[in-house]
C-alpha positions as CSV (number, residue, x, y, z in Angstrom):
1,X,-20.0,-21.8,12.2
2,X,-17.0,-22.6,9.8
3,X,-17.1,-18.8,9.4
4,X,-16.5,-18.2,12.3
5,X,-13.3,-19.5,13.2
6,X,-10.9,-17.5,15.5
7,X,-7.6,-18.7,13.4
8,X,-8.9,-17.4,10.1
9,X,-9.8,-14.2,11.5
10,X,-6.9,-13.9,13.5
11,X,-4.5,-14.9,10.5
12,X,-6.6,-12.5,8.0
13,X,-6.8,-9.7,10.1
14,X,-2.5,-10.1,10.7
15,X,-2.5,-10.4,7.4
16,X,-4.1,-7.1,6.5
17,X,-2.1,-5.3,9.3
18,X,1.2,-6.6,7.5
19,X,0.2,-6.0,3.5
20,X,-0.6,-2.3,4.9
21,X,2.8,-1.9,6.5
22,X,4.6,-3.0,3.7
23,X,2.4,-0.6,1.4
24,X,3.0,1.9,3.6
25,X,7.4,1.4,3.8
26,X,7.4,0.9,0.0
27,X,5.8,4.3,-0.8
28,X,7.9,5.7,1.7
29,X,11.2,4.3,0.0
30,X,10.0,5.7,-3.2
31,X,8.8,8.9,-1.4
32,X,13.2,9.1,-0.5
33,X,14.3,7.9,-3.9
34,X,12.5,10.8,-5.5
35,X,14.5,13.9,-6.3
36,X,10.8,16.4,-4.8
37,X,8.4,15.6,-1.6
38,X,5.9,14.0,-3.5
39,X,3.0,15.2,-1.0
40,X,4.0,18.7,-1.3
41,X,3.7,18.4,-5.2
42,X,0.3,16.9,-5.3
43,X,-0.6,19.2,-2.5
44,X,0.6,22.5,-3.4
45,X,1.5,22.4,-6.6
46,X,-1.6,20.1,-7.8
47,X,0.8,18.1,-10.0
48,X,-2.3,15.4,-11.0
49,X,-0.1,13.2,-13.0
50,X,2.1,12.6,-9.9
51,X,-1.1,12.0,-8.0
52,X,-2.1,9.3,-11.1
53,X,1.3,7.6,-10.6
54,X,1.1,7.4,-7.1
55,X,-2.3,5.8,-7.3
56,X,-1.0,3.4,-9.8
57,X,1.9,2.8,-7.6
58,X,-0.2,2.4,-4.5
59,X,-2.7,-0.1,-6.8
60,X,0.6,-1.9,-8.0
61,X,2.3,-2.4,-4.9
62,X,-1.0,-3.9,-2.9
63,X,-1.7,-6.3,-6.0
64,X,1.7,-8.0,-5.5
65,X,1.4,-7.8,-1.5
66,X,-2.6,-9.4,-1.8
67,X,-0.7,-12.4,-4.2
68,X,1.9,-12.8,-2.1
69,X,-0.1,-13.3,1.3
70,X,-2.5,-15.2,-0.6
71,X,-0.4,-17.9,-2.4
């Protein structure tokens, strides 16, 4: 029943909600510091090396935020 304890699912679940806002505000700050709409070029113009570094950005950005939350 240790499993099952309302604090640690409560505190993991705030946790996730607040690692995937700050994931989310992060791309869009670099989404504004870039000179092009990144979406439009990955989108439109199928610009795959943009879509590799926002991949690694995303992957980047949510390794610091999971070692962060987690200590």
């Amino acid at each position: 029943m240790e499993y099952l304890n309302f604090k640690l699912i409560v505190s993991s679940v705030v946790y996730s909600v607040l690692g995937i806002v700050i994931l989310v505000l992060s791309f869009i700050v670099i989404e504004k510091l870039t000179p092009r709409m990144l979406w439009k070029e990955i989108i439109e113009e199928h610009n795959t090396a943009l879509a590799i570094m926002g991949a690694a950005f995303m992957i980047a950005v949510a390794l610091i935020i999971s070692a962060a939350i987690h200590g």
